[in-house]
C-alpha positions as CSV (number, residue, x, y, z in Angstrom):
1,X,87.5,76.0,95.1
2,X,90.5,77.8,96.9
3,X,90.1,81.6,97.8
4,X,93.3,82.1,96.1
5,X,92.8,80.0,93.2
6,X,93.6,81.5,89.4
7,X,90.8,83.3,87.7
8,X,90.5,84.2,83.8
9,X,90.6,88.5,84.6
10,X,88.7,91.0,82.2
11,X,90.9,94.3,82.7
12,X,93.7,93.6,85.0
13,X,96.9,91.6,83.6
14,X,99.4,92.4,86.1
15,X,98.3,94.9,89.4
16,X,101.7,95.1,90.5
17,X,102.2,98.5,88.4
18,X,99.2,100.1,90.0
19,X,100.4,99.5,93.7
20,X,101.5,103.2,95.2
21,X,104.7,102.4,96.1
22,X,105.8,100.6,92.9
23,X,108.7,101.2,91.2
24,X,108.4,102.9,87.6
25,X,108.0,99.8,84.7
26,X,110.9,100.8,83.0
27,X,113.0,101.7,85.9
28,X,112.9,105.6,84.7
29,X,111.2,108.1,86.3
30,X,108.5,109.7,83.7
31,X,108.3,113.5,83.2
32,X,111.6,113.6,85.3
33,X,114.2,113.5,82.7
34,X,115.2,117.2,83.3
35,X,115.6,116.9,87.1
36,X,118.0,113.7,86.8
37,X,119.8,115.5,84.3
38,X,120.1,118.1,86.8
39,X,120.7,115.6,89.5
40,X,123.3,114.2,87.4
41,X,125.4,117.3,86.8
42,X,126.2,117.7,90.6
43,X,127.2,114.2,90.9
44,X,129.5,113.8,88.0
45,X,132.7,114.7,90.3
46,X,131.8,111.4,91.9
47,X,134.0,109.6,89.1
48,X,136.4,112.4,88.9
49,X,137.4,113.1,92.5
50,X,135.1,110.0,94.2
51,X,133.1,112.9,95.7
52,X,130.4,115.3,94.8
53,X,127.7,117.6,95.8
54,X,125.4,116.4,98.1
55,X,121.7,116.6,96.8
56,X,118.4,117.8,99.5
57,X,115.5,116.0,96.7
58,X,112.0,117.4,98.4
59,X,108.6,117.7,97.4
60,X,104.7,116.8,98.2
61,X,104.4,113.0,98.5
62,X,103.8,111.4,95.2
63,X,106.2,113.6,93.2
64,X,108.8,111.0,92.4
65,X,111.7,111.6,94.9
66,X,112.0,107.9,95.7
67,X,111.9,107.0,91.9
68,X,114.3,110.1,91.2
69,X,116.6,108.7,93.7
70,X,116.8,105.0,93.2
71,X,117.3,105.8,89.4
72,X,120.3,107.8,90.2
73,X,122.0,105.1,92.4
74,X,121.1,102.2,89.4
75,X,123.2,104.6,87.1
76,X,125.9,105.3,88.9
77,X,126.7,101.5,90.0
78,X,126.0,101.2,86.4
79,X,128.5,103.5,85.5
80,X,130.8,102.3,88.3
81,X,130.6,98.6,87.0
82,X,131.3,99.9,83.2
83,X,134.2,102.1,83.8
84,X,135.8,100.1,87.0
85,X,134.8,102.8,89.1
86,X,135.9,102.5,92.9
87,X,132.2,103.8,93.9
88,X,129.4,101.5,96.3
89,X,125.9,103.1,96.4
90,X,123.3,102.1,99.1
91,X,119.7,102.9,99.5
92,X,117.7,103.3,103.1
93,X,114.4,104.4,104.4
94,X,115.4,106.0,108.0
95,X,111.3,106.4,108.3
96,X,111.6,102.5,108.5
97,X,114.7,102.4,110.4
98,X,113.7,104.7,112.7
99,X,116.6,105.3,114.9
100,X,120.1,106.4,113.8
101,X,121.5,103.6,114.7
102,X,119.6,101.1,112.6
103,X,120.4,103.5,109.7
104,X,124.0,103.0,109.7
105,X,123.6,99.7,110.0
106,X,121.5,99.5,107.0
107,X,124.0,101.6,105.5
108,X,126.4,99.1,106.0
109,X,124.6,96.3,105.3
110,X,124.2,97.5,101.5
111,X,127.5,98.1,101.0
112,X,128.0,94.4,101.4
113,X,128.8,93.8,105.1
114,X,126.9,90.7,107.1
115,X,125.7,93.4,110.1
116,X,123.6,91.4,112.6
117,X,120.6,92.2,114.1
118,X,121.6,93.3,117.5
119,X,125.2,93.3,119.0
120,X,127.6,95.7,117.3
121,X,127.9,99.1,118.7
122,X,127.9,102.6,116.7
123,X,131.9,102.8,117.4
124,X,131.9,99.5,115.0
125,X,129.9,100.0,112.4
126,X,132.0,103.5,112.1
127,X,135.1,101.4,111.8
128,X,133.7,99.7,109.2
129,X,132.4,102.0,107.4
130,X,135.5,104.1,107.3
131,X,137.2,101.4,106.3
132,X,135.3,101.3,103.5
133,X,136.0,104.6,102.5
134,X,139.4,104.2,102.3
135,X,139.4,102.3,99.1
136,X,136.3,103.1,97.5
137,X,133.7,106.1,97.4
138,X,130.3,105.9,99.0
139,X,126.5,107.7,97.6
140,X,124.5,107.3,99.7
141,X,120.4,107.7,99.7
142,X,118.7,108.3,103.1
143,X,114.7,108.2,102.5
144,X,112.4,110.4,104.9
145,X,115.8,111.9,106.4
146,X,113.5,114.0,108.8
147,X,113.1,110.9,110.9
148,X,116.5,110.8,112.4
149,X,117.6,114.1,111.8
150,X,117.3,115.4,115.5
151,X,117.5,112.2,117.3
152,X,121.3,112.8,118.2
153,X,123.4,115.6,119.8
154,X,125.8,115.2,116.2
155,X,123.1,114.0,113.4
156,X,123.7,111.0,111.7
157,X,124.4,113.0,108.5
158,X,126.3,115.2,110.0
159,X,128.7,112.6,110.8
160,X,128.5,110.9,107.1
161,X,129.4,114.7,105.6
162,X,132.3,114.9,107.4
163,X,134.0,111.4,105.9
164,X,136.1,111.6,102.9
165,X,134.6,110.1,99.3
166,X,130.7,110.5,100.9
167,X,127.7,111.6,99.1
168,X,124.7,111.8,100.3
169,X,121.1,112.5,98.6
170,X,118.5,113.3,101.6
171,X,115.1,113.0,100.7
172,X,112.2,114.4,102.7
173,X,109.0,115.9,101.9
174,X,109.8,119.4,103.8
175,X,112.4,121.7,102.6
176,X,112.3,123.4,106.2
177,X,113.7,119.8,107.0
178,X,117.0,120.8,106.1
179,X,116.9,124.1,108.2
180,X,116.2,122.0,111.1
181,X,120.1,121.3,111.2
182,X,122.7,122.2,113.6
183,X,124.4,125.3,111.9
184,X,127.7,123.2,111.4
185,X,126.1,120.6,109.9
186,X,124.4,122.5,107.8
187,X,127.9,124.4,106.9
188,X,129.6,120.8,106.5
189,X,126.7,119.4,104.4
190,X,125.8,122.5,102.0
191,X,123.9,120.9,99.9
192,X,122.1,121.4,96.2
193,X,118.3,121.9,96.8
194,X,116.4,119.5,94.5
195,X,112.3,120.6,94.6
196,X,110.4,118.3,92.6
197,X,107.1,119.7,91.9
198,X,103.6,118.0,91.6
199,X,103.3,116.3,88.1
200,X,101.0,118.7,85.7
201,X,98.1,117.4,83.8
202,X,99.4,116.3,81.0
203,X,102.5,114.7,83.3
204,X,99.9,112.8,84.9
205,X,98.1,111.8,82.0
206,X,101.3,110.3,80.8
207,X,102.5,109.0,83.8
208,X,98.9,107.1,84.3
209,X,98.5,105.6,80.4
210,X,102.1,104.1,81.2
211,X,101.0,102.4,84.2
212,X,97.8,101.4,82.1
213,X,100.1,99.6,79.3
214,X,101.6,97.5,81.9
215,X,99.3,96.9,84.5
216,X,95.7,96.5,82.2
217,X,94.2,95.0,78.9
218,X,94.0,97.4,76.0
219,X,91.0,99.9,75.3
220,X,89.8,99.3,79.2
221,X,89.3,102.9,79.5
222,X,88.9,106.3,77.4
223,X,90.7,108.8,76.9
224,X,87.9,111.1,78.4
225,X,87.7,108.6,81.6
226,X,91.1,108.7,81.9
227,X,91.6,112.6,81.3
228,X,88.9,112.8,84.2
229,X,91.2,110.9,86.4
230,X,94.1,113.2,85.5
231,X,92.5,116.1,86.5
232,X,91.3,114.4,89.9
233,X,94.4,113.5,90.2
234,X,96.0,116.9,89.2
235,X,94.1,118.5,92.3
236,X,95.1,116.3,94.5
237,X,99.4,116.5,93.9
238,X,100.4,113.0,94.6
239,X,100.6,110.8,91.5
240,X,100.0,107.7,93.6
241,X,96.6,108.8,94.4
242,X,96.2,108.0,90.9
243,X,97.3,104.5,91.0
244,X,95.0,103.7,93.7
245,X,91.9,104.9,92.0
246,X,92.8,103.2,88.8
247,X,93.5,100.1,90.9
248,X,90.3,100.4,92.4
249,X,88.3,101.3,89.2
250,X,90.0,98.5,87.7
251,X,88.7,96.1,90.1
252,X,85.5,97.2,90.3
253,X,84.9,96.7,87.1
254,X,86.2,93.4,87.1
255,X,84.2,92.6,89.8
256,X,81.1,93.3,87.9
257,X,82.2,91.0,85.0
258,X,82.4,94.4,82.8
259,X,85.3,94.4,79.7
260,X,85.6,98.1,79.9
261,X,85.8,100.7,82.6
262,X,82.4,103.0,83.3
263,X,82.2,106.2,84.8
264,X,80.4,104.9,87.8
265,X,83.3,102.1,88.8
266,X,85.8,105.5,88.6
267,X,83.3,107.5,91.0
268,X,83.2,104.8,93.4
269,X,86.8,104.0,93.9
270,X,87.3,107.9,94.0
271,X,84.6,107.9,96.8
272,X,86.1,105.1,98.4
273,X,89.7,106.7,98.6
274,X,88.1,109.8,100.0
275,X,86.6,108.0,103.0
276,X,90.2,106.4,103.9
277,X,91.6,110.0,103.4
278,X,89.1,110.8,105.9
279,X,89.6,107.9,108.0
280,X,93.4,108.9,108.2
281,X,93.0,112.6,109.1
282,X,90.8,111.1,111.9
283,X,93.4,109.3,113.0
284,X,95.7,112.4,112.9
285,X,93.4,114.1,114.5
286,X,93.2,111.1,117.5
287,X,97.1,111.0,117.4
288,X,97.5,115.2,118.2
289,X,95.0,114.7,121.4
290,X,96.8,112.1,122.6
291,X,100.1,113.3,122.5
292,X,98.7,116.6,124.4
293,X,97.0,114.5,127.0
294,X,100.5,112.7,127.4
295,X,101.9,116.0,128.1
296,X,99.2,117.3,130.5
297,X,99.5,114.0,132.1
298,X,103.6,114.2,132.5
299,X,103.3,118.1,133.6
């Protein structure tokens, strides 16, 4: 029999909703209803004047920026669409970019230009860009913003600020991020702190027997199992910890042919994300030493 071939499964139905970087199963952010409201206040003006506040979103990692984000950009080309709005939005991960460049180009690429791999200059994808802006407004979301804030003598966002109908969200885990700005960027960009703090227990609780509806078979797990998770989970600040160990529990438990999740298939997969945690703080470690023996090398 193939590797890959189907098998009948006794807790998972679909995995998908217990992968850390999934999106919500509704396409809403749980718990976060009063920070998009929020969100959504300072970015009204965007059908009004076809520009509004810009928006700094920060937190610990697994508090929902992402999710926050994307969400916002879904309802404003929602809105956009309804109302004939002149307004694009476009969504890009600079920590997957990497380089300033790329990022623009991404940027572009959203908003519904064919931008090739390799070829165009920055002058170009400017032109375009401002062309853009001449007939319609622009949000824009720029994921881990810290990764090309201070690759360039003028900042990539510095540059977007300064265009007419241009919005940006920047999301980063750091508020001291921001700060990191040239003063007249900072002056040009002024924009609306957004902290998103680490879900509470019960916000995890609920956030995890969502994820549980979609991704499991009923009655897998207890309340009391689960509420153990929750606290674990709690502790730790970062929601998608959560999914991981569910994940794992889930498959564990499966493994073993079991119906139901035990208490033992929960401390294993919490033992067994510890050791990676370890594994990548080793790795951290490994990464500062080299970069100082780089240095002592160069000097």
């Amino acid at each position: 029999m193939s590797l890959f071939a189907s098998e009948s499964r006794s807790t998972l139905i679909d995995p998908q909703w217990l992968q850390p970087l999934s999106d919500p199963p509704d396409g809403k952010p749980v718990c976060r209803e009063a920070d998009l409201k929020l969100m959504a206040r300072y970015l009204v003006d965007l059908f009004k004047t076809g520009k509004a506040r810009n928006l700094f979103i920060y937190g610990k990692p697994g508090t929902g920026k992402t999710a926050c984000a994307k969400h916002l950009l879904g309802e404003v080309a929602k809105h956009a669409s309804e109302t004939n709005a002149p307004v694009l939005t476009a969504y890009v991960n600079a920590g997957k970019t990497r380089t300033p460049y790329y990022t623009l180009a991404e940027i572009v690429k959203q908003l519904g230009v064919a931008v090739p791999s390799a070829g165009w200059q920055t002058f170009r994808l400017k032109h375009i860009l401002e062309g853009l802006l001449t007939e319609k407004s622009v949000l824009l979301a720029i994921d881990e913003v810290d990764s090309i804030l201070l690759k360039e003598k003028e900042p990539l966002v510095y540059y977007l600020s300064r265009q007419p109908k241009t919005t940006l969200i920047l999301i980063s885990n750091n508020v001291d991020d921001i700060v990191r700005l040239p003063e007249r960027a900072l002056s040009t960009l002024q924009p609306v702190l957004m902290p998103l703090e680490p879900y509470t227990h019960e916000e995890t609780m609920q956030i995890l027997r969502n994820r549980l509806e979609h991704a499991c078979k009923p009655n897998i797990i207890t309340d009391k199992l689960l509420n153990t998770i929750a606290e674990t989970v709690s502790k730790e600040g970062d929601i998608r910890f959560g999914f991981r160990v569910l994940l794992g529990t889930a498959l564990l438990a499966e493994k073993a042919g079991k119906q139901t999740i035990e208490a033992s298939d929960i401390a294993s997969a919490i033992q067994e994300e510890n050791r990676v945690g370890r594994i990548k703080e080793l790795e951290a470690l490994r990464d500062k030493f080299l970069k100082l023996k780089r240095k002592y090398e160069k000097d």
